[in-house]
C-alpha positions as CSV (number, residue, x, y, z in Angstrom):
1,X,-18.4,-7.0,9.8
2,X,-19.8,-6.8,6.2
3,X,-17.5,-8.6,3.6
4,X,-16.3,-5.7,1.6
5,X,-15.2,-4.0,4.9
6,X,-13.2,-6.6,5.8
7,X,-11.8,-6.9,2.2
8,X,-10.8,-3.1,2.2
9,X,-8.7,-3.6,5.4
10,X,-6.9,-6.8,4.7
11,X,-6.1,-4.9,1.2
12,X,-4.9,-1.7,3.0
13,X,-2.8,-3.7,5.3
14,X,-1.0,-5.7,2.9
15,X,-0.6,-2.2,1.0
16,X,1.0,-0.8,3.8
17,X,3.5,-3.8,4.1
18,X,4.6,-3.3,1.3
19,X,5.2,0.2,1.5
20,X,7.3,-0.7,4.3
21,X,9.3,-3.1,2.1
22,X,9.7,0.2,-0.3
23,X,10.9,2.3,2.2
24,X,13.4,0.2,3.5
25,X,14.7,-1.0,0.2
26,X,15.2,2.9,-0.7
27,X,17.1,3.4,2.9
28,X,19.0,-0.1,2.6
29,X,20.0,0.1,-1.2
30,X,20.4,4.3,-0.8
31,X,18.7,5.5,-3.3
32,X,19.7,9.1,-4.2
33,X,21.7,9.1,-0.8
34,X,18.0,9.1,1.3
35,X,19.8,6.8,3.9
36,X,22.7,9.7,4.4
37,X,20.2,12.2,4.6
38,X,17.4,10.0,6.9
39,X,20.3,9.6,9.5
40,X,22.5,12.9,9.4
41,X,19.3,15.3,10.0
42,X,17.4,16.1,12.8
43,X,13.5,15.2,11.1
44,X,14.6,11.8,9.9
45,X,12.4,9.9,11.1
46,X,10.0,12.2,10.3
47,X,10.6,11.8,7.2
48,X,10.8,8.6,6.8
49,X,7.3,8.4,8.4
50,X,5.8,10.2,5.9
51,X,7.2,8.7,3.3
52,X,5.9,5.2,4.4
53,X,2.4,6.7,4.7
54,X,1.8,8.6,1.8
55,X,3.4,5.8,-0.3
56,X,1.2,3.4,2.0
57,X,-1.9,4.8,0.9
58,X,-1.2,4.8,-2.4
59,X,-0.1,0.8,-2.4
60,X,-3.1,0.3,-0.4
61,X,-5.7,1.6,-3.1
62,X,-3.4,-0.1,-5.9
63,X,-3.7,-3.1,-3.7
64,X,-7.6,-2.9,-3.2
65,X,-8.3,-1.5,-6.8
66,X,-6.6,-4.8,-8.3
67,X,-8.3,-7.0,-5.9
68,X,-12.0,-5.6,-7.2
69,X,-11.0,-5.7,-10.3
70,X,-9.8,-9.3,-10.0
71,X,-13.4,-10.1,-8.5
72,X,-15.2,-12.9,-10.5
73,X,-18.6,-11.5,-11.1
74,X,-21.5,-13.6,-9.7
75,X,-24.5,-12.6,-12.0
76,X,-27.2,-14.2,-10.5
77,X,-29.8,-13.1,-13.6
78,X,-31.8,-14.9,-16.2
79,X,-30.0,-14.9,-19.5
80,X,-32.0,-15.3,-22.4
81,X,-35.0,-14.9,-24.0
């Protein structure tokens, strides 16, 4: 598997773990009363799977865009004149 491939999917895992860490510090601390509303509703969990998605891909290309950019560049050119 090329390098950047497997670069991209340890960054999207670790972006989704911590979308999970999100969206259980928003049920357990209960922001905005999500937790009432998660548990008193019949699409729930649902819900709650959607949110850990869509905030998972987000986290996951913060995650991978800061890991590029954190890159040292290996220039392998001549310099000089």
């Amino acid at each position: 598997m090329p390098k950047l491939i497997r670069m991209y999917i340890i960054h999207a895992m670790i972006g989704f773990g911590l979308s999970a860490l999100f969206v259980a510090a928003l049920l357990y601390f209960n922001i905005a009363n999500l937790r009432h509303l998660v548990m008193h509703t019949q699409g729930g969990g649902l819900a709650v799977g959607m949110l850990w998605v869509l905030n998972g891909t987000v986290f996951a290309g913060v995650q991978f865009g800061v890991a590029v950019m954190l890159m040292r560049g290996q220039d392998h050119t001549p310099r000089g004149g």
